[in-house]
C-alpha positions in Angstrom: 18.0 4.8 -2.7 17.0 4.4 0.9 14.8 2.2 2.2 14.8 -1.9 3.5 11.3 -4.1 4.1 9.4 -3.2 7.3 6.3 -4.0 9.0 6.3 0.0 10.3 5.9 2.9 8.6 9.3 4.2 9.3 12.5 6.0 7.9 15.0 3.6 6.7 18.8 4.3 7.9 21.2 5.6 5.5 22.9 3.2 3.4 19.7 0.7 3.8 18.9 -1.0 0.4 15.7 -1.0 -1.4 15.7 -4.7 -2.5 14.0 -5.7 -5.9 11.1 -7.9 -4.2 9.6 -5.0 -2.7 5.6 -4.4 -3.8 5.5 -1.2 -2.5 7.4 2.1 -1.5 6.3 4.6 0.6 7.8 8.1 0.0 6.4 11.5 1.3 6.3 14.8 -0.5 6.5 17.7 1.7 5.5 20.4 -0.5 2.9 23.1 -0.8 4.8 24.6 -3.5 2.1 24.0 -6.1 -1.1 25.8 -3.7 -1.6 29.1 -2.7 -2.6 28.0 0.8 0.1 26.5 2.8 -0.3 23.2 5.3 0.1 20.8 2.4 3.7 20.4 3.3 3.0 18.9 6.8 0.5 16.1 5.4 3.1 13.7 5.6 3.9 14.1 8.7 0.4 14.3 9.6 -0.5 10.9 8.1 2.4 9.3 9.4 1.5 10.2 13.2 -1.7 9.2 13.3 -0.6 5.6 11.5 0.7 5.2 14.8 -2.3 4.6 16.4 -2.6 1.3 14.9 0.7 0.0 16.3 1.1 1.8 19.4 0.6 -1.3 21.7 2.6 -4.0 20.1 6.4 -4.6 20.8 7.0 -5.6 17.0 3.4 -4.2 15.5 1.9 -5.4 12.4 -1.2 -3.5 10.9 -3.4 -6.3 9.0 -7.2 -6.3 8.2 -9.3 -7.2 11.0 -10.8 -10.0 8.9 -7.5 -11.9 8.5 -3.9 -12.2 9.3 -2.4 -11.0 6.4 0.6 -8.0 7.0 -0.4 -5.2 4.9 3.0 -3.6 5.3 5.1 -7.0 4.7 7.2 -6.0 1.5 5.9 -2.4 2.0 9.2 -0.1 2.3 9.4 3.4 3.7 11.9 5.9 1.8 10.8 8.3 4.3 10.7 11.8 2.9 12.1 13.8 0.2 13.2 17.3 0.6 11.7 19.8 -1.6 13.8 22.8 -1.0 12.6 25.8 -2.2 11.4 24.1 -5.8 8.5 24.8 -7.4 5.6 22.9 -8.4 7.4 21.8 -11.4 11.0 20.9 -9.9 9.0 19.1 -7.0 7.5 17.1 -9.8 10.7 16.4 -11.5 12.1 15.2 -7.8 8.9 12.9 -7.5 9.8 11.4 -11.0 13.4 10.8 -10.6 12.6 8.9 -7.1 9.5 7.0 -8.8 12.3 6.1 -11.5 14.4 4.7 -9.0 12.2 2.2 -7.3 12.1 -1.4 -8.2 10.2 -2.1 -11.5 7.3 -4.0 -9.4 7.2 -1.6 -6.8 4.3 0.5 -6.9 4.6 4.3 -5.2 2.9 4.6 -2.3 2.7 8.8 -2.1 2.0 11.1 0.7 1.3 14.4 -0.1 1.7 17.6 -0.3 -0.3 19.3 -2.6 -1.7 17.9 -5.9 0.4 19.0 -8.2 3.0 16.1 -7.3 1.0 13.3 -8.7 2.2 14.7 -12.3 5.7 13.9 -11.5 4.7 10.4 -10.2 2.7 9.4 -13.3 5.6 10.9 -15.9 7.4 8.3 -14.2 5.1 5.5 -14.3 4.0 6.3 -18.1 7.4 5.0 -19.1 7.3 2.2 -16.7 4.4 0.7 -17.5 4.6 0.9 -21.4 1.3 0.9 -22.4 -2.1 2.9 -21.0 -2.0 4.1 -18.1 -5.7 4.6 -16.3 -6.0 7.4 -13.2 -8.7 7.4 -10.8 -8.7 10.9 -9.4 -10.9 10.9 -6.8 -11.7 15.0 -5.8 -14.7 17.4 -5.6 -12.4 19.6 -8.3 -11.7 18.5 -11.7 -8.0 20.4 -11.5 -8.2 20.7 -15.1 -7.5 24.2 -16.8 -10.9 25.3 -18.0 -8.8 29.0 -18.7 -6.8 30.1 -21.7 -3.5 30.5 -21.7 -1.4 33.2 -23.0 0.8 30.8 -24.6 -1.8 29.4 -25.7 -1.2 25.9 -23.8 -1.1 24.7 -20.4 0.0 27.2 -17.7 3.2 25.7 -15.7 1.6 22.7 -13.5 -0.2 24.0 -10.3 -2.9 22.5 -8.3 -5.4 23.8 -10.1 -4.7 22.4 -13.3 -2.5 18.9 -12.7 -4.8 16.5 -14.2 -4.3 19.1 -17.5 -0.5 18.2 -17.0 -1.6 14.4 -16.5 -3.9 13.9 -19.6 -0.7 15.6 -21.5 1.4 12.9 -20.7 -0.8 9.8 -20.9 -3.4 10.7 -23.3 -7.1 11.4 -23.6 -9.5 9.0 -22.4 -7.8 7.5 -19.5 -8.8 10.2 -16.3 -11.5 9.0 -14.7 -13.0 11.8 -12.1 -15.0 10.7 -9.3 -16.7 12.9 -6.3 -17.0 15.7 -8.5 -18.8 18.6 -7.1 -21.9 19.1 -9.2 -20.9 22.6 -10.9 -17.9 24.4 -11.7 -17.0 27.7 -12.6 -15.1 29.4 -15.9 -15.0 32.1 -18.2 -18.2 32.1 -20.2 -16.2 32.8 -23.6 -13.5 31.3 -22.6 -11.9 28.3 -24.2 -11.3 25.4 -22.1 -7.5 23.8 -22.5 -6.7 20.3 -22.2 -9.2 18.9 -20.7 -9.0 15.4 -20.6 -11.1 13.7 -23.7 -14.7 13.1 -24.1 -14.4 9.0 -23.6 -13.1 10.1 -19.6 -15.5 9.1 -16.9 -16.4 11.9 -15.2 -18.6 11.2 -11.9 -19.9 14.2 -9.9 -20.7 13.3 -6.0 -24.3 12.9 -6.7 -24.4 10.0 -9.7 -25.8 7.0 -9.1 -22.7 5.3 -9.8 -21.5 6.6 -6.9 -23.4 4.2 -4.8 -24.0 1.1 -7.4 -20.8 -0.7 -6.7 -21.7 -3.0 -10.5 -21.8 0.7 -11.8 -19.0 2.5 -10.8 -16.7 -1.3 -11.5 -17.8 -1.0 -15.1 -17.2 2.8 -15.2 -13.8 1.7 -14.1 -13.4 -0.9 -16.2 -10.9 -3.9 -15.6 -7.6 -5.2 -16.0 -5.8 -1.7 -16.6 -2.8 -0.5 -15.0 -4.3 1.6 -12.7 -3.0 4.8 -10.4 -5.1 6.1 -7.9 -5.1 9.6 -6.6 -7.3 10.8 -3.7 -7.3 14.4 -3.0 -8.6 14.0 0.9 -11.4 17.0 -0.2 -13.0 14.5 -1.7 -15.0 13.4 1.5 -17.3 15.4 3.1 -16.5 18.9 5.1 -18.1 16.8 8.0 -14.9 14.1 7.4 -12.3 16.1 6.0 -12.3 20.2 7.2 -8.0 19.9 7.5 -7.6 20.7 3.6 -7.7 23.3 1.6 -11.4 23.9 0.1 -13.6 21.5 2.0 -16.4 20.4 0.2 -20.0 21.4 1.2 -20.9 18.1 -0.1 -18.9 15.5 -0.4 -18.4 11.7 -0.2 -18.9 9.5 3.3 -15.0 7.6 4.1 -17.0 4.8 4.3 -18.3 5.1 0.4 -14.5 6.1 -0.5 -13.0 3.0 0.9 -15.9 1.0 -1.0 -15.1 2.6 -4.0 -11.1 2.3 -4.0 -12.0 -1.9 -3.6 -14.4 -2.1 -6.3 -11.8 -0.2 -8.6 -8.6 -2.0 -7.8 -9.7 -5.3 -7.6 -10.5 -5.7 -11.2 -7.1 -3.6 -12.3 -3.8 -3.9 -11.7 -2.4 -1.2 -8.8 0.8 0.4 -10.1 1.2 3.3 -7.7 -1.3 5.4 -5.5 -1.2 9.2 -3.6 -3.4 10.6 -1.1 -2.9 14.4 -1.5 -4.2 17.8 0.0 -4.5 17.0 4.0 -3.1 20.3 4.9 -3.1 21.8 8.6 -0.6 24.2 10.3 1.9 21.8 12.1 1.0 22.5 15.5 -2.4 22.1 15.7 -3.6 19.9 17.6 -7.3 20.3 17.8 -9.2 17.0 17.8 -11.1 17.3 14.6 -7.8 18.1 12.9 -6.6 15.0 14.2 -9.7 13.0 13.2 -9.2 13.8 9.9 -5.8 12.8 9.6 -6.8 9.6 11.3 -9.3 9.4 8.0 -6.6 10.4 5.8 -4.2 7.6 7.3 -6.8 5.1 7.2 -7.1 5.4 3.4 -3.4 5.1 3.1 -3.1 2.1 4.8 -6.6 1.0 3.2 -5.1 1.6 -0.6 -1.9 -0.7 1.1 -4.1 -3.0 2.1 -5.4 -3.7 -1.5 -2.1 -3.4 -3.1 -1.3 -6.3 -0.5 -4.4 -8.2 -1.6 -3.4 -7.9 -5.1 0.3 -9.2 -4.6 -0.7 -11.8 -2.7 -3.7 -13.1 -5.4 -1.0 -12.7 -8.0 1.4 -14.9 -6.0 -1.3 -17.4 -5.4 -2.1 -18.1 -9.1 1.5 -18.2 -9.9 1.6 -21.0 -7.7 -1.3 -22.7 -8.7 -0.1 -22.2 -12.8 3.6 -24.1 -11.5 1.2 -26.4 -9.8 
């Protein structure tokens, strides 16, 4: 595997090593293989340009939070991205998992999609890793579950539309907690609904008042559980996020997101994260499109920043127990 520490998000040179102290590996996914609408497969790069706005003036940059010193990228490695080919959903999938498989044990995936469907291939990977339950925070207006019967008379191959289906599948019921839900969704009115992820799953549409009771939404989340966030950029408002693929008419404030991504991982334990669905075509350049990559960017590095946080609290009581 590619990939050495950095303090920039950049490709590693061939033949770099990924070394076992790492806490976190970045890897894009550029694939739109698992939407009908296309522009999911240049969110990576996307994301990665407009990261570049936090480093541009510095010889030897370092992003940290503005309230301390702390590196959020130091142990961070980039893998850079893989090539998709012409898979499908699936096969993109299976590529994700076998590169997941790869990393260091205690390095957690930091994913840039690509379409949604790629976060199944990331959590088959982690389901093994991490040996017990395995808790997802989806953060999305949709539910991407499939509320339609299948002819087979189980879950349709994995697409966008119905990945957290595919997700429930592999780590159970009761563990997919949906947040920034749009208040209603459609399906067939005698139709049965397939896999749906159990009745103990959280399910939080945009509107709850959990959304904006941060004591709330922590015990909704509940605490000290491997946890893998995914955030499907439609999540935030049309007003924040226009550069995906259904915008939502009403959706969460950035502000509220990064709020809520705190209050979640600081009482669990952050095995791997994706931020999914920025799609634009790749030479667009109007401002708002950039803006909302510049959002989209910010709550990548914001979901680095925590698994940061979360290292460095671990290293501290390690210390303090040798102490």
């Amino acid at each position: 595997m590619a990939g050495t520490t950095s303090t920039t998000l950049r490709p590693f040179p061939p033949g770099a090593r990924c070394d076992d102290d790492v806490i976190g590996a970045v890897v894009g996914v550029p694939s739109s293989a698992g939407s009908p609408n296309p522009g999911a497969e240049n969110g990576p790069y996307f994301i990665r340009t407009l990261m570049r706005q936090f480093t541009w003036s510095a010889s030897e940059p370092a992003i940290h939070p503005v309230t301390d010193a702390a590196g959020i990228l130091d142990g961070v490695v980039d893998l850079g991205d893989i090539n998709p080919g012409t898979l499908d959903a699936s096969g993109v999938a299976d590529l994700v998992a076998s590169v997941v498989e790869r990393m260091p044990v205690d390095a957690a995936p930091c994913i840039i999609g690509g379409d949604h469907s790629i976060t199944a291939g990331a959590i088959r990977a982690l389901r093994g890793r991490v040996g017990g339950p395995l808790r997802v925070l989806q953060f999305d207006q949709h539910l991407d579950v499939q509320t339609w019967p299948s002819a087979n008379g189980g879950l349709d191959d994995l697409f966008h539309t119905n990945v957290m289906s595919h997700v429930a599948s592999i780590i159970g019921d009761g563990q997919v907690i949906q947040v920034g839900l749009a208040p209603y969704s459609t399906r067939e009115r005698n139709g049965a609904i397939s896999s749906l992820p159990g009745q103990a799953t959280g399910r939080v549409p945009v509107h709850a008042s959990a959304i904006d009771d941060d004591d709330a939404f922590g015990s909704l989340v509940g605490s000290g559980h491997p946890l893998y966030v995914t955030v499907d950029v439609d999540v935030l408002s049309a007003s924040e996020m226009s550069a995906t693929g259904y915008p939502a008419v009403i959706g969460l404030p950035a502000r509220r997101l990064l709020r809520l991504l705190e209050v979640a991982v600081r009482a669990n334990v952050l095995v791997g994260f994706d931020v999914v669905e920025f799609a634009a075509h790749r030479d667009d350049r109007d401002p708002k499109v950039l803006a909302d990559a510049a959002r989209a960017a910010t709550v990548f590095l914001h979901l680095l920043s925590l698994l940061r946080e979360q290292h460095t609290g671990r290293k501290n009581d390690d210390d303090q127990h040798r102490d």
